[in-house]
N, C-alpha and C positions, 0 to 999 in steps of 0.2 A: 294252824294255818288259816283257819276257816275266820277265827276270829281279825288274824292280822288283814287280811283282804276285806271287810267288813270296814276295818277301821279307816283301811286307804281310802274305800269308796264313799263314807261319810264327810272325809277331810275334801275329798274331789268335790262334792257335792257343794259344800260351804263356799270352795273360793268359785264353782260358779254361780252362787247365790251373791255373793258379793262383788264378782264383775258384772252381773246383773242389774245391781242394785248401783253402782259405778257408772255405767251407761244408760242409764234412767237419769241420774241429776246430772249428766253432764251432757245430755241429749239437745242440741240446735234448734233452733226453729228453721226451717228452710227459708229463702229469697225469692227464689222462685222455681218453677217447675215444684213436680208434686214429691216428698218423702219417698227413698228408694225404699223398693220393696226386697225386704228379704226372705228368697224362698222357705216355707217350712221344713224343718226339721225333724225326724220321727226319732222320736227317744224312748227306745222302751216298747216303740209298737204304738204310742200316743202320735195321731197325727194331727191333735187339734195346738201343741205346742211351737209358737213365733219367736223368733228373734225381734223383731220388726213388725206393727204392723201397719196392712196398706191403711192412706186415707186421702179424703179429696183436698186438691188444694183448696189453702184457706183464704187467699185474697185474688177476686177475679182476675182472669187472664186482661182485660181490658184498663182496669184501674194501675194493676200492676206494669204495664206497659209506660204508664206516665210516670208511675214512681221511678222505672229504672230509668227513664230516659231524664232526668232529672240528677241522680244519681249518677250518673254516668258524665250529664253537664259538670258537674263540682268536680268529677273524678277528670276531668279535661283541663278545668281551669286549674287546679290544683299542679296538675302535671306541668302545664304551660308555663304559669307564672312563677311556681317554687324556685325554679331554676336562678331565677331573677332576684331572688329573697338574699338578704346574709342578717348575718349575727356579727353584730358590729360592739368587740370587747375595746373597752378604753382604761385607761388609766390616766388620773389626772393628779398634777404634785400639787402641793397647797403649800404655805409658809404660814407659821403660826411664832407666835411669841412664847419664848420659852420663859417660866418661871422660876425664879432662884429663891428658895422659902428662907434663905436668909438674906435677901437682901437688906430687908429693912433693919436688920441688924449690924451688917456691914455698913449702911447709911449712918447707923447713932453712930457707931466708933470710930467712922472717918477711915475706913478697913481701904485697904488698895484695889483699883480696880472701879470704884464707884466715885470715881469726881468724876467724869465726863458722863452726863445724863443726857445727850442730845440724840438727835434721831441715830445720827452716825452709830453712836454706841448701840442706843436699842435697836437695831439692824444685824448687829453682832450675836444679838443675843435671841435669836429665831433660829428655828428647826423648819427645814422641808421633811413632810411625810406623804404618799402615796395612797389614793383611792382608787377602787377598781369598781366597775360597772359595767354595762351591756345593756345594749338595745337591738332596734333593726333597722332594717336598711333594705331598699330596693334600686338596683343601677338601672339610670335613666340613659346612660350613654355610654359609646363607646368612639374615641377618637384614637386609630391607630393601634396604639397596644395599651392603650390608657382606658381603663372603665371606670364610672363617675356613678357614684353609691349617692339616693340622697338620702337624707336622714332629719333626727330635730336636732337644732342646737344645743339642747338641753342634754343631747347621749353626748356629743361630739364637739363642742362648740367649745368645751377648756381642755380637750385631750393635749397631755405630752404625748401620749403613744396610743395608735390604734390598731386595731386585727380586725381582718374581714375574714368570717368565714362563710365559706360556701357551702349550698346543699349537701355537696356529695363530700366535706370533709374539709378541703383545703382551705389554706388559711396562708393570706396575703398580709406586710404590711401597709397600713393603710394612711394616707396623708390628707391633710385637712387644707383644703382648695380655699373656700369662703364661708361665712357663716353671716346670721342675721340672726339678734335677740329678738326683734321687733315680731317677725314671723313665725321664732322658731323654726329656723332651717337651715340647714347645715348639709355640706357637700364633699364627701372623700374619694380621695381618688386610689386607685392601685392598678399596678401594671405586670401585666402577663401577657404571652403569646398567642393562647390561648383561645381560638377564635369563636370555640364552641360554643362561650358562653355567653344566654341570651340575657339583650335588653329588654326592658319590661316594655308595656306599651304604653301610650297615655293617654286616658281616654277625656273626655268632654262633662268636669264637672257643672256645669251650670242646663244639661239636660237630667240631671238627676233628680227624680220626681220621690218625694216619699211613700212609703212601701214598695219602694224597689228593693232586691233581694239583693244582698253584696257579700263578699268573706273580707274577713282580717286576720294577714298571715304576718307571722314576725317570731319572736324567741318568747313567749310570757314565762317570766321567771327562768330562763335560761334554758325550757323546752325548745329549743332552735326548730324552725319549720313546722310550727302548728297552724292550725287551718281553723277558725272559727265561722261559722253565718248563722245571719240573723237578714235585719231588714234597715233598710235606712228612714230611722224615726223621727227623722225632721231634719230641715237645713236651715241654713241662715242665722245656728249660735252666736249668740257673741262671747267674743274672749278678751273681753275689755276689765274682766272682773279677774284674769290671771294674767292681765299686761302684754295682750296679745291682740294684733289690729287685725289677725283675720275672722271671717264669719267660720261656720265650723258644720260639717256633716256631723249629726247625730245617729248611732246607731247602737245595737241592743246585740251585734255580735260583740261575743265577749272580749274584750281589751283588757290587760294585766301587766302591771310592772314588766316590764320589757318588751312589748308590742312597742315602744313609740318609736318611731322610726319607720316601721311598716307600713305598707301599702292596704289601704282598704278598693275592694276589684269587684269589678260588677261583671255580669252574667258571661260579659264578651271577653272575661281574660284584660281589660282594660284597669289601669288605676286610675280611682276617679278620688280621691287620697290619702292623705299620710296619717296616720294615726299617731296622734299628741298626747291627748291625756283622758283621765276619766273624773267623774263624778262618784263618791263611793262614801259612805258613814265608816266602811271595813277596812278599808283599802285595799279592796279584792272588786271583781268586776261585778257590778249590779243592772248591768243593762244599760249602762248609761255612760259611752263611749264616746267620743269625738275626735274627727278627722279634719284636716284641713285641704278645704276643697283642692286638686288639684288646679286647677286654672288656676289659683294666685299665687302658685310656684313655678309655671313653664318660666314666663319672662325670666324672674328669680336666677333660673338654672341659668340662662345665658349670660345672665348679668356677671354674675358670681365665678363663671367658667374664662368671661372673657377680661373681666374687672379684678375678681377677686372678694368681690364683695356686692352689695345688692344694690344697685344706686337706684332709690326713692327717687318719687317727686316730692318738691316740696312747697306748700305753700305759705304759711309764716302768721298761721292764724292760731288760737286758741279756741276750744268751742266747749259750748257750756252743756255738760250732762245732765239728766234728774231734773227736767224742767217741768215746775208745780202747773197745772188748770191754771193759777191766780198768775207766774209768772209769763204763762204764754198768752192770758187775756191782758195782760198790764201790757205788752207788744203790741198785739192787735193782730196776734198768729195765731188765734186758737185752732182755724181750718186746718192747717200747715202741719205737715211733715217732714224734716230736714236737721239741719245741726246749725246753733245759734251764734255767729263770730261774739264773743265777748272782750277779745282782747288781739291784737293784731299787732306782728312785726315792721317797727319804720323801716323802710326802705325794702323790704323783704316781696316778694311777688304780689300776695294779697294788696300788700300798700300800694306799690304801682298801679297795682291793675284797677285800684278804686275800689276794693274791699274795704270797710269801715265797722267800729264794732257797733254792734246793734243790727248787723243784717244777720240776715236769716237765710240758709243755702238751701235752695231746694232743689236745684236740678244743676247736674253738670253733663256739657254737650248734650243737652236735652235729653238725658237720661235722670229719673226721678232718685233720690236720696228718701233714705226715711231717718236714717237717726245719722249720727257723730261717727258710729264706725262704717256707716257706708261711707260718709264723705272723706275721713281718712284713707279707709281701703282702695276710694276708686285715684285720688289724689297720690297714692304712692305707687300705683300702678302707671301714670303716666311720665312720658320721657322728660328729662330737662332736656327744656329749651322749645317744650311745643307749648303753641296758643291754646286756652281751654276757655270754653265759656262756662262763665258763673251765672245762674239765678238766682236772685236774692228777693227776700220780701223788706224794702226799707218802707218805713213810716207806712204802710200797709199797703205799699204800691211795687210790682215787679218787675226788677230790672235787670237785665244781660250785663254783664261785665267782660272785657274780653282780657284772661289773665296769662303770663307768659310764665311757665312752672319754670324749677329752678331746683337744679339736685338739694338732697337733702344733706344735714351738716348737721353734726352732732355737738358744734359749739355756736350755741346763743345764745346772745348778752341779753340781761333780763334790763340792763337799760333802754334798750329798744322797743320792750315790750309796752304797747299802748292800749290801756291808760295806766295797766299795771295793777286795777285789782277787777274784783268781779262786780256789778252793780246786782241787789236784788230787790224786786219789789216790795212795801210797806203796808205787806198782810199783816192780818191783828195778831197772827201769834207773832212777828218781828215787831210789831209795835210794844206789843205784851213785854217779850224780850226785852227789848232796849228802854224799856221805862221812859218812853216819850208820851207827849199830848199828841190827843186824836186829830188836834187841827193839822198838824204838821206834815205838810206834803214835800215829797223827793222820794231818791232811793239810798239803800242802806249802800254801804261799804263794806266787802268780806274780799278774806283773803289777797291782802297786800302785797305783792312780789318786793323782796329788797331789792335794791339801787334802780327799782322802774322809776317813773315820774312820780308816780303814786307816792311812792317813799320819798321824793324829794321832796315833796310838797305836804308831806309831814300827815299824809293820812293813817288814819287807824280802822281798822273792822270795828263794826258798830258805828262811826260816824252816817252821820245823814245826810244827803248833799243835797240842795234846798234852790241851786241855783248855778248855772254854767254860766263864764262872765259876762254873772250879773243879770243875766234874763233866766228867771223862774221855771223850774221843772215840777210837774206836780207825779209824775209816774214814769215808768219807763220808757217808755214810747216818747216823751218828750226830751228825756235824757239822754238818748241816743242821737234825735234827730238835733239837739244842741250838739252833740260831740262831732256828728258825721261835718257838720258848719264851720269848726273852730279853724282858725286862719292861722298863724305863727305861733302865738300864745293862749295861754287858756288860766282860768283860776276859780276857781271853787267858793261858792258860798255854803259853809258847814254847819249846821244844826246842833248845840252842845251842851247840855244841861243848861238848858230852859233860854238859851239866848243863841245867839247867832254870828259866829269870824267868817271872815275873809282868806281864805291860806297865801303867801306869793306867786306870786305869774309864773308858770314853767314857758320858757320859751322853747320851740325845734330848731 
């Protein structure tokens, strides 16, 4: 008996060594206030043995104050805006060409079925298949029982079928309002009764200062409702390098395959924007996220809500990127800041308004341009049919232009396109290049548009144009100032292995 008791008390003893030892590694750090204390325990008559013991708190009462009130901000905005967040699943069909691995053997034998090779038939002969994805989404509005989700075009912009899901579960179908590649942005609608559910707010991108503190909420990787912050590490990207005319918040809260669509929201619960894409060697997030400012989406949403679609300005010019030191001193723009007209639609606003290629945009309504995608961005942001002043730097003098915009339109003839290619200066490595003598002054010829003037009048990249009719250009600045002159007709004198043609007269 004495032994069995013995044993029990040994066995008892183990498992509280090991709940012990149990609540040791799985012991908390506290938040705030101090570690509760647990009164001591006499075991045995020992009264020096704790469960717990007391200690001072470890971070002061005054520092800790700002941490939780900080804490406590995130935990507000979180609660405020999440409501506003979905999970926007799409499926989109695709048609692909099916292949028959005997056809080419039904072709030798003259088999049935293969004498009609025309579209008609290979039409016949495609498969529709189904892809699915997901992004996010944040509704900007609410009209009646209609709430209006925006999103990028890239989650929603080929959907057949969409689902909104909400925070708390539910799941709407969802219909595709309007959308814009240009922008990447896209707008779905779905309709319930449901009044409880909040609109998000929209706050004031262009007060947004770097190292301002922001979260980015959305689904990454189909975590629906995750919360990320960081800071906003610069603004004024460009996304000219993934075919997109807006500038772009940058920021180092982490963004991951299925954020785009999501709102990026600063301190006040506001969306200041939408989160599009990232920068990454992994394709996981490295700190290097981007948003697109909210302000070049309000108009958008109206447009799109009352249109269908985003109606641009437009103005009907071409402008020249990656412009060399040697190419803006050949001008006589080196001071200058702005986007260079290279090539300009006849008839198109620009033309009317007295646009000509060879000017140089430096300010519209007296607001300053620095590069190509401001004067794009601020150009598609203005209404057809209002007056806009242009500043231009011609032959190194500056002039007002007063231009009347003009929606934009997805089909333009490249006939109209004037002069229809690009001129660049005759620096020594283009001289190097083109195997010409150093005497030889004009500009080079690159990138021809077919059926412009250019192509009618039989030009090639690498010619050297030497002379606008008939009176001599030795650099840029004088070739533009010929072009901006030319009166109904015009004709080229060409530079051509080691002598000199004449091309025919284009007329307008």
């Amino acid at each position: 008996m004495k032994s069995w008791t013995k044993r029990v008390i040994v066995i008892a003893g183990a498992a509280v060594l090991s709940f012990a030892a149990i609540s040791i590694s799985c012991a908390k750090t506290p938040v705030s206030g101090s570690a509760k204390t647990v009164t001591s325990k006499i075991v045995n008559g020992d009264s020096s043995t704790a469960y717990a013991e007391t200690r001072s708190q470890i971070v002061p009462a005054d520092s800790l104050k700002i941490v939780e009130a900080l804490q406590n901000s995130f935990r507000a905005i979180s609660d405020g805006v999440l409501p506003s967040v979905v999970e926007v699943d799409v499926t989109e069909t695709k048609t692909v060409q099916t292949i028959d691995p005997f056809e080419d053997f039904r072709k030798f034998f003259g088999l049935p079925g293969m004498e009609d090779d025309s579209d008609k038939n290979k039409k016949g002969r495609t498969r529709e298949y189904e892809t699915k994805g997901l992004g996010s989404g944040v509704i900007v509005r609410r009209t009646g029982n209609v709430l209006y989700v925006l999103t990028n075009n890239h989650v929603a912009g080929n959907a057949s079928k969409i689902s909104v899901k909400l925070n708390d579960g539910r799941e709407f179908e969802g219909k595709l309002v309007g959308a814009d590649s240009r922008m990447d942005i896209a707008l779905v609608s779905f309709e319930t009764k449901d009044k409880s559910i909040p609109v998000a707010i929209l706050g004031d991108s262009d007060a947004v200062k770097t190292g301002d503190i922001c979260l980015a909420m959305g689904a990454p990787l189909g975590y629906s409702q995750s919360v990320t912050q960081g800071i906003v590490s610069a603004k004024g990207r460009s996304g000219s390098g993934i075919g997109n005319i807006n500038d772009f918040i940058q920021t180092d809260a982490a963004i991951n395959q299925g954020n785009s669509g999501g709102p990026l929201v600063n301190i006040y619960g506001e969306v200041i924007g939408i989160n599009t894409w990232i920068a990454s060697q992994s394709g996981g997030s490295q700190g290097l996220g981007f948003s697109i400012p909210i302000n070049n989406i309000k108009n958008a949403i109206e447009s799109i809500i009352s249109k269908g679609k985003v109606v641009s300005g437009w103005l009907g010019v071409s402008l020249q990127s990656n412009i060399t030191p040697e190419y803006k001193e050949s001008l006589g723009i080196k001071d200058y800041e702005g986007g260079l007209v290279v090539q300009v639609f006849v008839d198109s606003p620009a033309y009317n308004g007295g646009i000509v290629p060879g000017d140089f945009i430096v300010e519209i309504d007296g607001n300053k341009v620095k590069s190509i995608d401001e004067v794009q961005r601020y150009v598609s942001r203005l209404e057809a049919g209002r007056t806009a002043t242009f500043s231009v730097i011609r032959a190194g003098e500056k002039r007002n232009l007063s231009v009347k915009i003009e929606e934009r339109t997805e089909k333009l003839e490249n006939g109209k396109l004037w002069p229809g290619f690009v001129a660049v200066p005759l620096t020594e490595e283009v001289i190097k290049e083109l195997e010409i003598e150093g005497k030889v002054k004009g500009v080079a010829v690159t990138n021809v548009i077919a059926k412009s003037p250019a192509a009618a009048l039989r030009l090639q990249s690498g010619d050297v144009i030497t002379a606008v009719n008939g009176k001599p250009v030795k650099d840029l600045k004088e070739f533009y100032s010929e072009l901006a002159n030319v009166g109904k007709s015009i004709n080229f004198d060409i530079y051509s292995n080691g002598g000199t043609i004449t091309t025919g007269t284009y007329k307008f």
